[in-house]
C-alpha positions in Angstrom: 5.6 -5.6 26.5 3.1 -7.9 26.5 3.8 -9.5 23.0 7.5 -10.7 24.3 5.7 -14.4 24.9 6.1 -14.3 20.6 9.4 -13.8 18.9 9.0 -11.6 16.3 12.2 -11.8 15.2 10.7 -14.6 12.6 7.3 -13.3 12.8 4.9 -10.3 11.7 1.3 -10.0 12.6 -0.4 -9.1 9.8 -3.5 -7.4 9.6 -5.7 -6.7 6.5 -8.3 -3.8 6.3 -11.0 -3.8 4.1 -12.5 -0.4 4.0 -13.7 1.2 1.3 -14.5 4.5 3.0 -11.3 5.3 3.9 -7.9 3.6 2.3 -7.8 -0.2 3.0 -4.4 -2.2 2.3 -2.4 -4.5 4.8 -0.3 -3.8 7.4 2.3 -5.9 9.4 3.0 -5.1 12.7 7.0 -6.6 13.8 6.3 -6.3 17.7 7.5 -2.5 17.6 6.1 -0.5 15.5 2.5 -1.0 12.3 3.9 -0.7 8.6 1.6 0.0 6.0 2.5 -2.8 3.2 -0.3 -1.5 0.6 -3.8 0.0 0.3 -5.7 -2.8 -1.5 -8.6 -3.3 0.6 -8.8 -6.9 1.5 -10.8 -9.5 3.7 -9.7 -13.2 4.5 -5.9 -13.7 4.8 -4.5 -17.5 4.9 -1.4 -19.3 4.8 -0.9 -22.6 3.2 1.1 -25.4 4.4 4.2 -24.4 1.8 4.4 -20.9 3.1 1.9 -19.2 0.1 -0.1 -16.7 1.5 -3.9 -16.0 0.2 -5.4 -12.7 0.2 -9.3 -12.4 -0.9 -9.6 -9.0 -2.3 -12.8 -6.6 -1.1 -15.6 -6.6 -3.5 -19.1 -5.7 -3.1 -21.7 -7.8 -4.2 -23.2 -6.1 -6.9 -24.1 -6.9 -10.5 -21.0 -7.2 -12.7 -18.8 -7.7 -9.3 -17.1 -11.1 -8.7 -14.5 -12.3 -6.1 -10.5 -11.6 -6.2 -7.9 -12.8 -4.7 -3.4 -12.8 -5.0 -1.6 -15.7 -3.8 2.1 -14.9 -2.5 5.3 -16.1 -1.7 8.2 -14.4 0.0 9.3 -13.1 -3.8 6.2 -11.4 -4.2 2.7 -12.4 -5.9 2.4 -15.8 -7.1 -0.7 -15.9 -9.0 -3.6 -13.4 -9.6 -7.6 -15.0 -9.2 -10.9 -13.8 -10.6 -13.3 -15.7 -8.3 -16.0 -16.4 -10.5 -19.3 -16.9 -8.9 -17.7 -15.2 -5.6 -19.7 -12.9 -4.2 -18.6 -10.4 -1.7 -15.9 -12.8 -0.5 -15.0 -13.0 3.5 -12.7 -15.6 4.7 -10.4 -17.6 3.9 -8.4 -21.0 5.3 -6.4 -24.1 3.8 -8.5 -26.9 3.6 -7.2 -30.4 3.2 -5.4 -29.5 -0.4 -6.4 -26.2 -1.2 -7.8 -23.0 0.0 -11.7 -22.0 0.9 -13.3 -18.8 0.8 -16.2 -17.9 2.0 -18.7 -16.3 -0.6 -20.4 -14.2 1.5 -23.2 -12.9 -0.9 -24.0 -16.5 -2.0 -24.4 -17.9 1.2 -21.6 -20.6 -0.1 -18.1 -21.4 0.7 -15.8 -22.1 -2.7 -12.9 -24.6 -2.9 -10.3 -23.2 -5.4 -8.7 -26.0 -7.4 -5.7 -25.7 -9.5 -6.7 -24.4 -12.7 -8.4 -21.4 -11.7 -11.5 -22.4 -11.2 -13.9 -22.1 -8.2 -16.1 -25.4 -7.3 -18.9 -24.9 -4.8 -18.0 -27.0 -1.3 -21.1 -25.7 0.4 -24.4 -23.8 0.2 -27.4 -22.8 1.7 -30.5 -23.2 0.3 -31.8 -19.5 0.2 -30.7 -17.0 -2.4 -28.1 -14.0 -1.3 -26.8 -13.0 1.5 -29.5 -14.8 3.8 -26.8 -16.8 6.4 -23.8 -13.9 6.6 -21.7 -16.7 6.5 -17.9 -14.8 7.0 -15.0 -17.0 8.3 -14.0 -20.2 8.4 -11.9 -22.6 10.1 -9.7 -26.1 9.4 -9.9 -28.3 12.5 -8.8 -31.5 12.0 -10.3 -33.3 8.9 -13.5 -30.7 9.8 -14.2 -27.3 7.8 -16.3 -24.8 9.8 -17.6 -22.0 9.5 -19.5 -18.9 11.6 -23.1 -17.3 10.2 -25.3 -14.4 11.5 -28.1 -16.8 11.6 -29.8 -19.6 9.9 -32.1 -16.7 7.6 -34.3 -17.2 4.8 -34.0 -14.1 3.0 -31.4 -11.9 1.6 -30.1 -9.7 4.8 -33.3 -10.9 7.2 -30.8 -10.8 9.7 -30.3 -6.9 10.1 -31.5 -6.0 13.0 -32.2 -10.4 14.1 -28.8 -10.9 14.4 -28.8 -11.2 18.5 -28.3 -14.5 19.8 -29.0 -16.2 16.2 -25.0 -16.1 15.4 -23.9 -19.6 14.7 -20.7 -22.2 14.3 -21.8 -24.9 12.1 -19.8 -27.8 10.3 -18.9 -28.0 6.5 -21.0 -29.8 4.5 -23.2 -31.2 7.1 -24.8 -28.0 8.3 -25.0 -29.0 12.2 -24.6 -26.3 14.6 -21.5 -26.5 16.9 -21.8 -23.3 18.6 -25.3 -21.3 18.7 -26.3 -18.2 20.8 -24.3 -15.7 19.2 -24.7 -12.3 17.7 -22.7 -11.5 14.3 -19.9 -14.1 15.3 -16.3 -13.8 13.4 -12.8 -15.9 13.5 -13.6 -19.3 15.3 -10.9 -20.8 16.7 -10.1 -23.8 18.7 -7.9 -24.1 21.7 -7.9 -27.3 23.0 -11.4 -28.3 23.7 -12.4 -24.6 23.7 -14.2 -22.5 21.1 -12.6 -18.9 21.2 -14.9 -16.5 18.9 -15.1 -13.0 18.3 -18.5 -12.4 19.5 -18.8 -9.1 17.4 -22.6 -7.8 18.0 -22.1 -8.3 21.6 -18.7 -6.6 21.3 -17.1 -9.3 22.9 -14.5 -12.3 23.0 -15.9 -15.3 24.4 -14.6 -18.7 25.3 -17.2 -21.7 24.6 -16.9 -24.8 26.0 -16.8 -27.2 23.3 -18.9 -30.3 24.4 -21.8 -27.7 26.5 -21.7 -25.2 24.1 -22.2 -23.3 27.4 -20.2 -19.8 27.3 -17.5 -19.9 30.1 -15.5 -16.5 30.0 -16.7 -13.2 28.2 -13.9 -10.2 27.5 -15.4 -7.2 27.0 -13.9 -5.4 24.2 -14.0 -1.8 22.5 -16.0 -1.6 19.4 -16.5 -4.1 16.9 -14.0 -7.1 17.7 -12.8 -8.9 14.5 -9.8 -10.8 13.3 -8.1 -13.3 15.6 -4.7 -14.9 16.1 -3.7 -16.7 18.7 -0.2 -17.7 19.5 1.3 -19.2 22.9 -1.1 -18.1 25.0 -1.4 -14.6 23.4 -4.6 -13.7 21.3 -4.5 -10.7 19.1 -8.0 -9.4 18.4 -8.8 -6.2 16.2 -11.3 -4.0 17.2 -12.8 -1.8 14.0 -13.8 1.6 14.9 -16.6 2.1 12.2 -18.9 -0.3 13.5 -19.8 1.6 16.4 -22.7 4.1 16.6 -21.6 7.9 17.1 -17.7 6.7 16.9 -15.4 9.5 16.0 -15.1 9.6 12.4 -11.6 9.9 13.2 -11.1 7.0 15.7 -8.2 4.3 14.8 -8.7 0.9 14.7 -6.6 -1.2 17.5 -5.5 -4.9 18.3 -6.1 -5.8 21.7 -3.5 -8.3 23.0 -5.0 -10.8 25.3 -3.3 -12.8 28.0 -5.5 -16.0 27.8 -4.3 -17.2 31.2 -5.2 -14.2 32.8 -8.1 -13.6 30.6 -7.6 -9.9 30.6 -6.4 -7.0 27.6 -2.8 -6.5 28.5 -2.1 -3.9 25.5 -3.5 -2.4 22.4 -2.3 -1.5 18.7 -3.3 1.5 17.2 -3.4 0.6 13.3 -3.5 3.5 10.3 -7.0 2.6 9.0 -10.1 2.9 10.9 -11.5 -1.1 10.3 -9.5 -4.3 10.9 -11.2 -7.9 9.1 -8.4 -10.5 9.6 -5.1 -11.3 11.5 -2.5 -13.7 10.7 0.7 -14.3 12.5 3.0 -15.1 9.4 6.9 -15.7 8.7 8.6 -12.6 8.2 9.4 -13.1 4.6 6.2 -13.2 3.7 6.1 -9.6 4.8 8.6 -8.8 2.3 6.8 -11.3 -0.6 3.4 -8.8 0.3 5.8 -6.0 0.0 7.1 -6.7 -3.5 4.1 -7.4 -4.9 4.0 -7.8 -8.7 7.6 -6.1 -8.4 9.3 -9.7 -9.2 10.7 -8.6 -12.2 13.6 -5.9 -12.3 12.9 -4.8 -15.6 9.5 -3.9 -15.7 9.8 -2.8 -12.0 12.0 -0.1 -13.2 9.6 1.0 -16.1 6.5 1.3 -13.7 8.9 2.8 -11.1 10.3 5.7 -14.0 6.2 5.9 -15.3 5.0 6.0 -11.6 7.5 8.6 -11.5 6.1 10.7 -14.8 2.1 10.0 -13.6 2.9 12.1 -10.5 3.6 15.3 -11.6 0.6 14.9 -14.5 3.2 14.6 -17.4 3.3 12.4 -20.6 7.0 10.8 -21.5 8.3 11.6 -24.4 11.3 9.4 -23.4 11.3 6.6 -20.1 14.5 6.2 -19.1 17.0 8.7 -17.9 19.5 8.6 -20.9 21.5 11.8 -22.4 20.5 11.6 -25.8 19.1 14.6 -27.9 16.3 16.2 -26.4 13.8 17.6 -28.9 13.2 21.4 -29.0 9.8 21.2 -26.9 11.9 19.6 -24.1 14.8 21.7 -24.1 12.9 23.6 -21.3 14.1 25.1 -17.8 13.3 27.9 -14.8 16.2 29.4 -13.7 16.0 30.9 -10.1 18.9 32.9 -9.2 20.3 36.2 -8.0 22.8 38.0 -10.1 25.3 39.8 -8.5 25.2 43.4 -9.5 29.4 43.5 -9.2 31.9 40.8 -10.1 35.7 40.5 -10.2 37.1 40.6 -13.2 39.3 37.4 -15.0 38.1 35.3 -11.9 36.3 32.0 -11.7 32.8 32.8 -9.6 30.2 30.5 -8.0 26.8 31.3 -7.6 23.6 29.1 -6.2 21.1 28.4 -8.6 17.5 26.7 -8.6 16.9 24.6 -11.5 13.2 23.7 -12.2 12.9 21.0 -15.4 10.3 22.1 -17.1 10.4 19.6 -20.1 8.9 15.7 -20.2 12.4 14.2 -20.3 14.7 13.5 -17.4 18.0 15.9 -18.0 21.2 14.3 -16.9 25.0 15.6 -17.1 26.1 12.3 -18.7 27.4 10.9 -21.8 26.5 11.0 -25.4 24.8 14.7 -24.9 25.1 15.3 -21.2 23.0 18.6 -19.8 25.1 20.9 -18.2 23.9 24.7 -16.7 25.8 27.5 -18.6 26.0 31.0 -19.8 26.6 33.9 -22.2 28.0 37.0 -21.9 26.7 40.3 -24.3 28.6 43.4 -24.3 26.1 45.9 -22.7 26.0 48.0 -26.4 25.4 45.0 -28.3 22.8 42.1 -29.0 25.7 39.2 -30.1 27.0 37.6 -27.0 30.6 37.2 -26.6 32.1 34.0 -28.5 34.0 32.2 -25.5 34.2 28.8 -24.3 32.1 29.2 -21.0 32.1 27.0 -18.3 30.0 23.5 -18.0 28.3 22.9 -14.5 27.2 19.3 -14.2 23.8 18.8 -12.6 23.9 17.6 -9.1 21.8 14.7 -10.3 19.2 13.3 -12.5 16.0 15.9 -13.0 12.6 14.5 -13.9 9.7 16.6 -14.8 8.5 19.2 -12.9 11.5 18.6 -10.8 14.1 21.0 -9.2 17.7 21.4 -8.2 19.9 23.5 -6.5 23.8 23.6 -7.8 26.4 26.2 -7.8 27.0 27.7 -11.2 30.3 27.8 -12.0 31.4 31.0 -14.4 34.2 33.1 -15.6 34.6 36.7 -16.3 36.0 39.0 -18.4 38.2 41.9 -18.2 36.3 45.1 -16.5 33.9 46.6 -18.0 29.8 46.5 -18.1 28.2 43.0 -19.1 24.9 41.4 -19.5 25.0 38.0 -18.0 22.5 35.6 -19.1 22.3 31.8 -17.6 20.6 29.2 -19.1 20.9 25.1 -19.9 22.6 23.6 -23.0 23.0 19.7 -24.2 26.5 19.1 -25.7 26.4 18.7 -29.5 22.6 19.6 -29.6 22.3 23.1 -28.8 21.6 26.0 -26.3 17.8 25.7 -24.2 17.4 29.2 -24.9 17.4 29.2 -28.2 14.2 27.7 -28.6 13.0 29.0 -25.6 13.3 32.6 -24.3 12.1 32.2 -20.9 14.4 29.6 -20.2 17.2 31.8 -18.7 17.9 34.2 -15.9 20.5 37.1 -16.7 21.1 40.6 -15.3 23.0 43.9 -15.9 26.9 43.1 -14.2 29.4 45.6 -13.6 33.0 43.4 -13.9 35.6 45.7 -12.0 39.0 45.2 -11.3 39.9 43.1 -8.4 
């Protein structure tokens, strides 16, 4: 495998997908096998020097829109950011003492300080999205940062965008790196520029005093997102970007071998566009994982709602407690077959669906556990027989819309000809059936003599 130059038994690529076409989210790849961590489309991923993790949130730049962004730790989400004045927000690095986005639809890159608040570090002079300015990168005391093109109006470059693709330095403006077309993800190795050369489908290699282009890697699709790691780069390659592509086409990473300067293997990814890669500690994977999860308690209310929201009912109770259900709840489907002939004075099983039709959870445990049950009417009579039936427990908890199978446990009588009815009752509150007829399934039995 050609990844076995990184250990990823500390390590998880992860990859963020920004569409909002199809489902977006992040994804972590652990040298093996892609994991979906969530569908919340997002750009620019960055790691901080203490571990946090940014993630700039997809927006569109459109009126009432601004920038978003979660910063995490290995527990789960740290702190929640409206970018004000953020539009359409790209990148994202760690700067010095803090991170930097790239606003996109302002032409600007935005230094976020420490009381949520975003202060302008750079901007064009030319109103929306005239530069494409998209990623950036922290080199030494230097911010850069890539651009379609030095434009003057708001998207000029559509259909310009060959060879005007720059690198240029933060807040200077001088070009580092010209000749592109729509370049992504600079990145330094050693006295190189590596770059994602997207219009021209391409990774290149730029000398960094010449500026001259010295190795080109043809690549499928549109190449963005780079890490690079001991000689290993992992590039993604979005799908969407290409002209006539199958509309059902994955994304994929191509894994480089620098030395060799040649794809050595690819990663198919669940979504159909890739925007950034990261090589971060694996506990951050389970931070992203966990979310806003960090505390148990209202975890296991949106877990038991989540729960609810998914078969389309309303809670008349959250948590899965025996205590008296109200009549409108007291609700079943029973889906059995009745034997036509039992034994009689004998102790019978027979398998049972149970379907909770109610908005509670039904549960066979103390104060007023649930149990599955019966009466028994003399086949000339309307009054059931006054016995002490049997209790079955449920197997387990029953949410809404929810079913079960158990085996019914039930005793007969003496011979003779029975109807045997089955239904639910919650002990010390009262019999389903008696508030609602259809909750039961009973048949015409014959009890004979063993």
């Amino acid at each position: 495998m050609s990844t076995r130059a990184i250990s990823f038994r500390d390590l998880a690529l992860l990859i963020s997908d920004p569409s909002d076409e199809t489902p977006g989210g992040i994804y972590a790849y652990d040298g093996s096998s892609v994991e979906v961590i969530d569908r919340i489309s997002t750009t620019g991923i960055a790691l901080a020097p203490d571990g946090r993790l940014l993630r700039v949130l997809r927006s569109l730049d459109e009126p009432g829109s601004c920038g978003e962004a979660l910063t995490y730790d290995d527990r789960g989400v740290v702190e929640y950011r409206r970018l004000d004045g953020v539009a359409d927000g790209h990148g994202a690095t760690w700067h010095g003492t803090g991170f930097v986005v790239a606003s996109t639809g302002t032409n600007s890159v935005v230094r976020l300080d420490h009381v949520a608040r975003t202060i302008v570090a750079w901007s064009a002079d030319c109103a929306g999205d005239a530069w494409h300015v998209n990623d950036l990168l922290s080199h030494g005391d230097t911010l850069y940062a890539t651009a379609f093109g030095r434009f003057d109006g708001h998207r000029r470059w559509v259909g310009a965008m060959a060879g005007a693709g720059i690198v240029f330095a933060i807040p200077d403006g001088k070009t580092v790196v010209n000749g592109l077309t729509a370049p992504h993800n600079p990145r330094r190795i050693g006295d190189a520029w590596l770059i994602c050369n997207s219009g021209g489908r391409e990774l290149v290699a730029v000398d960094g005093d010449t500026q001259k282009v010295e190795q080109r890697l043809p690549l499928r699709r549109w190449p963005r997102g780079l890490a690079v790691a001991r000689g290993i780069a992992f590039v993604g390659e979005s799908s969407h970007r290409i002209d006539n592509a199958d509309p059902l086409a994955r994304a994929t990473v191509a894994v480089v071998d620098l030395a060799a300067w040649r794809v050595v293997d690819r990663i198919e990814v669940p979504g159909r566009e890739i925007y950034d890669l990261a090589l971060a500690p694996r506990a951050l994977v389970d931070g992203l994982a966990s979310g806003f999860r960090t505390n148990p308690t209202r975890t296991r209310m949106t877990t038991q709602l989540q729960m609810f929201e998914d078969v389309g009912v309303q809670p008349t109770r959250l948590w899965a407690v025996a205590e008296p259900l109200p009549p409108q709840d007291q609700r079943a489907r029973i889906d059995v077959q009745l034997p036509a002939r039992l034994p009689e004075n004998a102790t019978v099983e027979i398998e049972a669906t149970i379907e909770n039709l109610g908005g509670c959870i039904l549960v066979s445990s103390p104060p007023n556990p649930v149990f599955v049950t019966y009466r028994w009417y003399r086949a000339d009579t309307p009054a059931h027989i006054v016995e002490d039936p049997l209790m079955t427990s449920l197997p387990r908890a029953l949410p809404p819309r929810d079913h079960v199978r158990c085996a019914v446990r039930i005793r007969t009588h003496s011979a003779g000809r029975y109807r045997l009815r089955l239904t639910l009752a919650q002990q010390a509150v009262g019999w389903f059936d008696d508030h609602h007829a259809d909750a039961v399934a009973e048949a015409e039995v014959d009890v004979v003599a063993a």
